[in-house]
N, C-alpha and C positions, 0 to 999 in steps of 0.2 A: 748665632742665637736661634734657638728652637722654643716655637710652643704649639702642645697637641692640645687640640679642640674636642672634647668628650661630649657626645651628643646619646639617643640613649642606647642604642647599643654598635654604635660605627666611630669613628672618629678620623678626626681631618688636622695633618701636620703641616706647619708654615714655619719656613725660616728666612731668614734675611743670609742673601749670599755671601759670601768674606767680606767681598767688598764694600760690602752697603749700599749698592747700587739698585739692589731691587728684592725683593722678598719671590721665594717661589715656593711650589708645591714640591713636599716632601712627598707625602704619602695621604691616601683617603680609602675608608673603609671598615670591617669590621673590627672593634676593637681589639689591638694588640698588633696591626699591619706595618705602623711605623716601626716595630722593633724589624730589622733588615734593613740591607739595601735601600736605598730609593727605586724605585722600576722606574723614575722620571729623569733621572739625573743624567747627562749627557757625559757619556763617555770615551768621544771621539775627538777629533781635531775639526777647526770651523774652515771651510772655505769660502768666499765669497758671500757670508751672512755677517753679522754681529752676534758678539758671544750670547747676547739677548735673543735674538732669532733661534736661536737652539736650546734657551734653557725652557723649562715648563713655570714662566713667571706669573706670577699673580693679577699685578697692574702694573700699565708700563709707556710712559707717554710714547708719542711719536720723534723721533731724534733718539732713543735707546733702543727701539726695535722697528727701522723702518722699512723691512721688505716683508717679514711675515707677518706684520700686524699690528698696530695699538690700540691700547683702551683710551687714551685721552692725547684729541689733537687738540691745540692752543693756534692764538696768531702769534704762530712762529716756535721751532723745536723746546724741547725741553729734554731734561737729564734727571733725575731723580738721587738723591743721596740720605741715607738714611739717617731720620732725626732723633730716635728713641720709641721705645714701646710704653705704654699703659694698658694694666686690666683692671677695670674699674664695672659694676654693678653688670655682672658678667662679660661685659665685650671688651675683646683682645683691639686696642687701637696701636697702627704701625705708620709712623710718621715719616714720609719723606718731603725732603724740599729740593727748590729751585731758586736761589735768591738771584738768578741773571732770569729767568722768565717773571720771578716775585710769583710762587707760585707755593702754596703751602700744600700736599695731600696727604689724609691719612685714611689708610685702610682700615675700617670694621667690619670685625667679625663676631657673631652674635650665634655660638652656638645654641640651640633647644634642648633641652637636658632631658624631655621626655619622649620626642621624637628626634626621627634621624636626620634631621632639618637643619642647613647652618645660611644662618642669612647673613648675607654679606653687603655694602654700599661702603660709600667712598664719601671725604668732608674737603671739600676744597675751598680753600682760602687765597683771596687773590691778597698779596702782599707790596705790591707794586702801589705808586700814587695812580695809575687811570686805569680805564675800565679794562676786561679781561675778558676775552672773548676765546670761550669753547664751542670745538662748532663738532667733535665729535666725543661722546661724554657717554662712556662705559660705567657701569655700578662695579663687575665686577668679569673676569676671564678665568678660566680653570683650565690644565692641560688633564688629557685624559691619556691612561695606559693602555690605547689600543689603533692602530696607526688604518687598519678598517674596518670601520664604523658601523651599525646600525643605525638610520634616525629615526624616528618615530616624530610626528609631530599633527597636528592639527590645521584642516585648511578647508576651503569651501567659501562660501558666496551668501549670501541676504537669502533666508530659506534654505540654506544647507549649511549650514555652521559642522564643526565639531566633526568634517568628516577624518577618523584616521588614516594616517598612512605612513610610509617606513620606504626609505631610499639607503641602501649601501653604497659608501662614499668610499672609493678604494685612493681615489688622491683632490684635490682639488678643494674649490668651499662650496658653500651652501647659506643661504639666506630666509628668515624670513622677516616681516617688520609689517609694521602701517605706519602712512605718514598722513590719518582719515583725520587725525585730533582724538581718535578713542583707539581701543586695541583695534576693531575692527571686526568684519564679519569675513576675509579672507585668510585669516591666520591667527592663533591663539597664540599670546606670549607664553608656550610652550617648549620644553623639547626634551626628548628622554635617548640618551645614550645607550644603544644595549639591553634595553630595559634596566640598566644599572643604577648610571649618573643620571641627575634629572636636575632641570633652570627651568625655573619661573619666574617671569619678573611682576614685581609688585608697582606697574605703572599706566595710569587709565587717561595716554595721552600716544602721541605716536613713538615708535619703540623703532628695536630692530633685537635681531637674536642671529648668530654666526655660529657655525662649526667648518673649521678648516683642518684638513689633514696636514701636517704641516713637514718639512723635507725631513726634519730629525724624525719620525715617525710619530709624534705625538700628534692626536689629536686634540684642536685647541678649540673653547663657548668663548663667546664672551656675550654680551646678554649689559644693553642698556636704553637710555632714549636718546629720539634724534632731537640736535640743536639746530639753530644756533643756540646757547645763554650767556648772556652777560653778565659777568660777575662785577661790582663795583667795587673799587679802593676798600680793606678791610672787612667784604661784605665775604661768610662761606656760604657755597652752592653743595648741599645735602644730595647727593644722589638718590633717586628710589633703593629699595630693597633689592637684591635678589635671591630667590631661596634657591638652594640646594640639596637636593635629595640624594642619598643614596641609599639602593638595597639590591640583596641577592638575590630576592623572592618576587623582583616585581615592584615598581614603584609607588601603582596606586592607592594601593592602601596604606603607603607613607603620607600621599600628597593625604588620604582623607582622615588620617588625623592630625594633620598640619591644619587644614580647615576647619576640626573642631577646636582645635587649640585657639585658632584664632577670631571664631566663632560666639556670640553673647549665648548661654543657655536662655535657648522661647521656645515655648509651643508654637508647631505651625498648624496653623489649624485648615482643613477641608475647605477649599474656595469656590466660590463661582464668581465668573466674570461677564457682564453683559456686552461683551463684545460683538462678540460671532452673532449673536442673537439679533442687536436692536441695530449696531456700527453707531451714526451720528443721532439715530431716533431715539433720545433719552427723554422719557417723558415718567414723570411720577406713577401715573397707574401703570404703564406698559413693564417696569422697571419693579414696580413691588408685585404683579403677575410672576415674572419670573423667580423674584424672591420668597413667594409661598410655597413655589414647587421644589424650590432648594430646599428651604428651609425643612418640608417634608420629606426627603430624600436622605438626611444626613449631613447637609452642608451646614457648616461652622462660620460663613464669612460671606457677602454681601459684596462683590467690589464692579463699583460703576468706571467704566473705564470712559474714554474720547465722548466725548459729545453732552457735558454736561454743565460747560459755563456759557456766559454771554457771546454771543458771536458764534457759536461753533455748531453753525448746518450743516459745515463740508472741510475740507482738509485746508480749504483754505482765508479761514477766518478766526477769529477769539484767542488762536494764543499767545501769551500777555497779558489778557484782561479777565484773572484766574476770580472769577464773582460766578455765583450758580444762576441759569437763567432762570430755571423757575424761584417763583415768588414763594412757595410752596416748601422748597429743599430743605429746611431744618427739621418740619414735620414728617416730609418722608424719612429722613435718616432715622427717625426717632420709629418711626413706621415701621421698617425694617428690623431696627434693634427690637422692637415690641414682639418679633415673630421669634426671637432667641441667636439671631444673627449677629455677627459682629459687622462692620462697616466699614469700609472701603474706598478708595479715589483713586482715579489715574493724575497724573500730572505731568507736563514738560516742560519743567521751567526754565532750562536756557534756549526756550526757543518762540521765539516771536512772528506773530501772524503780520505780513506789512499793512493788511486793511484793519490791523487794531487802535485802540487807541492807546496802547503802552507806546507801538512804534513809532503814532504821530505824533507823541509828547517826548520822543527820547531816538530820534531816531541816529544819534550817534553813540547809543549803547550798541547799536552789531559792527560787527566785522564787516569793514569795509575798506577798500583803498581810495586816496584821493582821486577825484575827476572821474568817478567807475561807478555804477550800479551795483550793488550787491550781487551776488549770483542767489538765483531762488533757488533751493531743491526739496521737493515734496511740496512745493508753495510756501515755504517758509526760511527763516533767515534765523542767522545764531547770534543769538546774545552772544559780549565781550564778559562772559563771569569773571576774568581777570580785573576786570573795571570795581573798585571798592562800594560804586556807587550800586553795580549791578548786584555785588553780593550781598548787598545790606536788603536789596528789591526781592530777591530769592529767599532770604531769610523772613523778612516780614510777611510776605504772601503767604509761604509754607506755617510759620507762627500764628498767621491769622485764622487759616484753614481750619487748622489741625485745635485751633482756643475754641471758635464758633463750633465747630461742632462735634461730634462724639467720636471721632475719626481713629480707627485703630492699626490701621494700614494703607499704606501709601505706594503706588507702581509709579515707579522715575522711570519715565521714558528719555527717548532719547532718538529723534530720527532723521537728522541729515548728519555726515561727516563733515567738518570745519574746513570751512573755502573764503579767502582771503586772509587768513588768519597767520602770518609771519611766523615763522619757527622760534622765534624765540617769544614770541606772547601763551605759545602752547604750554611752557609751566605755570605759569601763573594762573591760566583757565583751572589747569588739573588741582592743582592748591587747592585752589577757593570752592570747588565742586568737592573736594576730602573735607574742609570745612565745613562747608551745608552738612554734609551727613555727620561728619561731629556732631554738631549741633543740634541734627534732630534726636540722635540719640543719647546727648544730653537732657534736651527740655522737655523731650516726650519721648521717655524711654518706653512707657507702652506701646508707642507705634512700629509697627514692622515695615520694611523698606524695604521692596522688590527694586530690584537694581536689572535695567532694561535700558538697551540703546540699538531699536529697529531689530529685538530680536539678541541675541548673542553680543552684539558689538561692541559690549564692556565687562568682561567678566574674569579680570586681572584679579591680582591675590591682595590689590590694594583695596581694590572697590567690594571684594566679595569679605574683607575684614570690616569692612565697615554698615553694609545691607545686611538682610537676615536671608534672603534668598533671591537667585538672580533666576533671568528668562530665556533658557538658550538660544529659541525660535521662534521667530514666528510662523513656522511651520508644523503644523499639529495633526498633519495624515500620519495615522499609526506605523507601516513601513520608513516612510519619511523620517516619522520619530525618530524611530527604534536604533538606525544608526548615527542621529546624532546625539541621543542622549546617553550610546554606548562609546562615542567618544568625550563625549562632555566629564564621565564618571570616570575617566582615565587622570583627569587635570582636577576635577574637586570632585567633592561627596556628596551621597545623595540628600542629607540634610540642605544641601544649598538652591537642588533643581526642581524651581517650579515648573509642572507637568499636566496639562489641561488634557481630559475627555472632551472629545469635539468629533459633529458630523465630519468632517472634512475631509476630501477628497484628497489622494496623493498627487502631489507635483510631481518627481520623481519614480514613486512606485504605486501605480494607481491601484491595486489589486486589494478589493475592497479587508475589511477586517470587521470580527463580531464585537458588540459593545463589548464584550468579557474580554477582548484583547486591548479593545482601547483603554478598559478600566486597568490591567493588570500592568500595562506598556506604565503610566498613569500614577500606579503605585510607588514605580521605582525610586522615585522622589518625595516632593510634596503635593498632593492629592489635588489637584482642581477639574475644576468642569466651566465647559468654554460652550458647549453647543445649546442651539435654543430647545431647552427642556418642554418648552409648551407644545413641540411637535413630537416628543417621546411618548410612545406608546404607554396603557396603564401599566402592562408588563414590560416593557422597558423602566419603566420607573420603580418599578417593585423591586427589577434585577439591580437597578444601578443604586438602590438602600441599601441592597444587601451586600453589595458589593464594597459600597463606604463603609459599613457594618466591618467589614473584614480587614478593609485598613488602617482601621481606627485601632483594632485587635495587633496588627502586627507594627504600628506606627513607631513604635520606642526601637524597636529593632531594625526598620530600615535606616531611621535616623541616625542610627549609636550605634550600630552592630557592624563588624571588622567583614568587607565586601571582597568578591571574589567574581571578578566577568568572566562567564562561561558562555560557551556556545548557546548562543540564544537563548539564554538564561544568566539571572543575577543571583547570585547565593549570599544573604545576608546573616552572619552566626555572631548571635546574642552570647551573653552569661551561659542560658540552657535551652535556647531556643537558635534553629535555625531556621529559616524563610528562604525556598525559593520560589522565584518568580518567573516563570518560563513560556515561551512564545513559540507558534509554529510557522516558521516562513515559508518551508520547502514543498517539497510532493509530498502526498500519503504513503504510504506502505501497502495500502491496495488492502488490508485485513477489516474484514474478515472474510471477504471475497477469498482472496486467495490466502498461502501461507504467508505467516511473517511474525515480527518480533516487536514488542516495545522498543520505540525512541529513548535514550538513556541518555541521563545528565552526570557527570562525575563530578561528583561534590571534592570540597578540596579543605584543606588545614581542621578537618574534625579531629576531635581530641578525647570523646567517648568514644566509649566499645559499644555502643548499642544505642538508638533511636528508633522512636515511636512517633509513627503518626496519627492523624485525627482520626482514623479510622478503627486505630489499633494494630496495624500493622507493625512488626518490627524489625528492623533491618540492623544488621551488625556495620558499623563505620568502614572496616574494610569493603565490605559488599559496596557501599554507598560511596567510597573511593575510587577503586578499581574497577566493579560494573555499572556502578552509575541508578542514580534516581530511574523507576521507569515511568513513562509519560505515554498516554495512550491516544494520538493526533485523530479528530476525524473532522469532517464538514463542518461539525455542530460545535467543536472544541479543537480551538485553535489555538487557547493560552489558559494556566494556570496557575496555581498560587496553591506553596505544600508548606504546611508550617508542621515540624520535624523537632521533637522534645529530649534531649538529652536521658541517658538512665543510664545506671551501671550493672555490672551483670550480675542478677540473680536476684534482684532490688525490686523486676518488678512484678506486683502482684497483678496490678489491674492499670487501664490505659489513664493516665491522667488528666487527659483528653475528655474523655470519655463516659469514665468510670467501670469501663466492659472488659474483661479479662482480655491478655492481651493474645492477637495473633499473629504465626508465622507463616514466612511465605514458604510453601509447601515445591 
């Protein structure tokens, strides 16, 4: 039995072997691959493995493939035998059982009809009368047709998130995971094959992700989270999602329209955050100072971060006791709004300060073990959100917030990893933490929800379906940025990346940058501003209007327009507009001292004959292919931003830019 899976222009083939022993991969790719051969199908004699060990199987407990690998270990082996298929409200389900482990699993598969995305997770049912203990629990595994590998994948540290990198794997495995209680800030639940095959997983708890080159020459993902979980008598364990991508052209721009697919349509609007500015010094006048110089500048949004409830002078007191200190707070909000601003909060609500009074009234809501002390980090301790009592406390605080006042967006923080916390209470954290955000975008669908945990440390495909934008770093020196926000738009799209303008100094590459590079870095995303405005010059503030002025102009098109990462440069191509966004890190060219050339970008997947820029300039698409955008680097300009107008030939009269007849480059 075969069924091919139509996604929107690749598709992915699954059959169950003669035996019914297990389903494998036929074939994956552009539509019409499955007609041939399998390139997966083993067609040698086995020594020394199991005929499982060599096929390219789908899922497959431990005790049917037990030297090269399983997706799902139990207390004690298992065999699988095949129970029947269903396709029901698009997903292909493939049931196997185990009535000696009492073990029911069925495969889903949920191809996307509009992108090339096929998500895949597993329904396990324990069938037995007592409990069911999985202690290693795969969503899903995929054999690939190339025996050495490319990886591509995402890794770094607190402050260097998202940096890329790519290891050839000629035999052997390869890992990455968190076991923090979030994805983490050392590895994104990423990884891209080739630039072909691509797994994501949709899980905002500790994970792991595999590629093994395996002795048949297939290279084998499999991609799920770490247990234990216990399954009860009759009770099924839902695995997360895992997406699947494939493309010939580069994966990114697969993954970023999987993120808008899964994406709510909002405006995001121009932010400022009083972080960097005030830290724990929240006080109504210092706080509405900084919000008339935004507000002047082009900023859309108001948001008061850390240091504005009871208790909270310093990192280590008031969280849990989410009440605003001043007496005053309802007036300033409205304060605020009165200047044309929308308004904003920070929050961290699984996390509790131990000199609060939430902690002293409940201090068996955190993670803790018998006869032990909590472990502190950052001065603070983790709510059990698995606890029903504690989600009901998350829910009401955030309902009360968000009723009392005119609250249009919310930053969910997040900043210790889960210590003392048992592997098997880690689902049920994750659960109830996807609930809250149901919830609030149920009962306050106006409000927008930054998704943050110390920076990057949560920016799975589960958490970023359910926020409006997440926070890569808390790292905002311009260099620093620039390559992790050029690996963050490898994994999601730039509608998702909040990106502050800020003084700040590089960790990493301290080599200062002009505001025009911080603003343009800045754009690539959702526009914010981080640094204390009230020490910006009058012409700093003039440039950084004019500058929001310009993103405001190209904002539909970084948001929604089909992206292309170029050498230091991002090429954003609308309906009829294209945007690039370009930066200079290197040396100068030394001109006009001496001889030399424009720096040139090659623009890529244009589809007119001819484009026009703001100036009137107009270039033919092959030119802007082959030679490349020119960009003229000096002291004073170090980054820029070309918005580039579609025309067809002989169409155009005058710039429409412009309105000035147009010209060529000579």
């Amino acid at each position: 039995m075969t069924w091919t899976l139509r996604m929107a222009t690749t598709s992915y083939t699954v059959a169950v072997e003669p035996g019914g022993r297990w389903a494998e991969l036929v074939a994956w790719g552009p539509h019409g691959v499955e007609r041939g051969p399998s390139p997966l199908k083993n067609l040698g004699e086995i020594h020394f493995i199991t005929e499982a060990d060599a096929a390219p199987v789908e899922y497959v407990p431990r005790g049917q493939r037990p030297f090269t690998g399983a997706d799902l270990e139990l207390d004690g082996d298992s065999w699988f035998t095949f129970d029947g298929a269903t396709e029901s409200d698009g997903v292909l389900r493939l049931a196997f059982v185990d009535s000696v482990a009492g073990l029911r699993a069925v495969l889903c598969y949920w191809p996307e009809t509009s992108v090339d995305v096929l998500s895949r997770w597993v329904e396990l049912t324990n069938t037995r009368d007592e409990p069911l203990r999985l202690d290693r629990i795969g969503s899903a595994g995929v054999c690939l047709p190339t025996a050495s590998p490319r990886l591509s994948f995402l890794h770094g540290e607190w402050a260097r998130e998202f940096q890329l990198d790519h290891v050839s794997l000629p035999a052997g495995g390869f890992r990455i995971g968190s076991s923090y209680g979030v994805p983490g800030h050392n590895y994104a639940p990423w990884l891209s094959v080739d630039d072909t095959w691509g797994v994501s997983l949709a899980w905002s708890g500790s994970w792991e992700i595999t590629a093994e080159v395996e002795p048949s020459g297939l290279t084998r993902v499999r991609a799920g989270i770490l247990g234990p979980v216990v399954v009860e008598p009759g009770e099924t364990f839902t695995t997360p999602e895992v997406a699947l991508a494939y493309s010939a052209d580069g994966l990114a721009r697969v993954w970023h329209a999987y993120d808008r697919l899964r994406s709510r349509p909002a405006r995001k609007p121009v932010l400022y955050n009083s972080w960097e500015a005030t830290g724990f010094e929240v006080s109504p006048p210092g706080q509405l100072e900084l919000a008339r110089i935004a507000a002047d500048i082009g900023v859309e949004l108001f948001v008061v971060d850390d240091g504005w409830f009871v208790g909270r002078h310093d990192d280590t007191g008031g969280l849990g006791d989410w009440y605003p200190e001043s007496p005053d707070f309802g007036t300033f909000v409205e304060d605020v709004r009165a200047m044309g601003l929308e308004f904003g909060l920070w929050v961290e609500p699984e996390c509790v300060s131990p000199k609060s009074r939430l902690y002293a009234e409940h201090p068996d809501w955190v993670y803790r073990l018998p006869g032990r002390e909590p472990t502190l980090i950052r001065n603070q301790l983790l709510l059990n959100l698995g606890l029903s009592e504690v989600h009901e406390f998350v829910v009401s605080t955030l309902d009360r917030l968000l009723t009392d006042h005119p609250i249009s967006y919310l930053k969910w923080d997040m900043n210790r990893p889960a210590t003392e916390r048992p592997g098997e209470l880690d689902n049920a954290h994750v659960r109830n933490y996807w609930r809250v955000l149901d919830h609030l975008r149920e009962r306050h669908p106006h409000v927008l929800v930054e998704g943050c945990a110390g920076g990057g440390g949560r920016t799975d495909l589960a958490t970023t379906g359910k926020v409006d934008v997440v926070w890569p770093s808390d790292n905002t020196a311009p260099l620093d940025r620039l390559k992790i926000q050029h690996g963050f738009l490898h994994m999601h799209a730039p509608h998702l990346m909040s990106s502050w303008v800020t003084d700040a100094p590089g960790m990493f590459d301290a080599r200062p940058r002009s505001l025009k590079f911080r603003f343009v870095l800045a754009m690539a995303g959702v526009l914010g501003i981080g640094a204390d405005v009230r020490h910006w010059t009058r012409e700093e503030r003039e440039e950084a209007a004019v500058l929001i002025k310009r993103y405001k102009d190209i904002r539909d098109v970084v948001h929604g327009g089909e992206v292309h990462l170029l050498n230091d440069a991002i090429q954003y191509t609308g309906a009829d507009h294209v945007v690039v966004l370009a930066w200079h890190t290197g040396s100068l060219t030394g001109v006009p001292v001496v001889p030399g050339r424009s720096s040139r970008v090659k623009l890529k997947g244009l589809t007119a004959q001819s484009y026009v820029d703001e100036s009137g300039f107009v270039y033919s698409g092959t030119h802007l292919t082959h030679v490349g955008l020119p960009f003229d680097w000096s002291p004073a300009n170090d980054a820029d931003v070309v918005v580039l107008r579609s025309v067809q030939a002989g169409c155009l009269k005058s710039c429409p830019l412009t309105g000035e007849p147009p010209r060529a480059w000579l």
